[in-house]
C-alpha positions in Angstrom: 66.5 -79.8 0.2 69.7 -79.1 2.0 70.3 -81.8 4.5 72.2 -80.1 7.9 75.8 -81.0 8.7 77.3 -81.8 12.2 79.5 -78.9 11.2 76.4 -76.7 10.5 75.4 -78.3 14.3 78.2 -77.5 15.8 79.5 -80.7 15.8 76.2 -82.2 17.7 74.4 -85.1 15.5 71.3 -84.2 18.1 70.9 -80.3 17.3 68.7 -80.9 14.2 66.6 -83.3 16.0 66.1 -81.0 18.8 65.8 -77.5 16.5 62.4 -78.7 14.8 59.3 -78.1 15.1 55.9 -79.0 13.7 53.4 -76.8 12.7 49.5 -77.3 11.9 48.1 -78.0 8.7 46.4 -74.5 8.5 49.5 -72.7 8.9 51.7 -74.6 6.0 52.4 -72.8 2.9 53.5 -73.6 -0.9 55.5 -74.6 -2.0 56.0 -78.0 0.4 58.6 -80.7 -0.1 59.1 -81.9 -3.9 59.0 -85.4 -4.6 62.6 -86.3 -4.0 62.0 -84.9 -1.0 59.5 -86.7 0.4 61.0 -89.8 -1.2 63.7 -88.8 1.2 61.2 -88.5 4.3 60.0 -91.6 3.5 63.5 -93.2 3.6 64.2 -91.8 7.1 61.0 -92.8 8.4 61.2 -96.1 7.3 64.6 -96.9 9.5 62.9 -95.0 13.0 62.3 -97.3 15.4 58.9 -98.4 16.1 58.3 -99.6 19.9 54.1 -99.2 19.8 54.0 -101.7 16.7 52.3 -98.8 15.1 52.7 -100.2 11.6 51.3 -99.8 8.7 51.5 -96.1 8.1 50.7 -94.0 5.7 51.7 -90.6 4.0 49.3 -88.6 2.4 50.4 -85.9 -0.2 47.7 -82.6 -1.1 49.2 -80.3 -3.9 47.4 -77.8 -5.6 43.4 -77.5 -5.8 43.3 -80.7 -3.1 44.1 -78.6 -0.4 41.4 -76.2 -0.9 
């Protein structure tokens, strides 16, 4: 997983942020994130601010068969 630049951004930290978007579970495809990188995800998300307390949380991870 390529991780974007500010020079890719244009020099903004912000554009990344703001040029995602999520999409449903019925419209995500193979092949999704290997393990480094959700252990990357999971890194991130560990250090975002959590103002609603809404602690603990979990990830769940369906590969193969599971997601039939």
């Amino acid at each position: 997983m390529t991780e974007p630049t500010l020079a890719a951004a244009g020099g903004d930290p912000l554009a990344p942020l703001l040029s995602r978007h999520s999409l449903g579970g019925k419209h995500l495809d193979e092949p999704g994130p290997d393990d480094a990188a959700l252990a990357r995800m999971v890194q991130v998300a560990l250090r975002a601010p959590d103002h609603a307390g809404l602690v603990p949380w979990r990830l769940a991870v369906v590969r193969g068969e599971a997601r039939a």
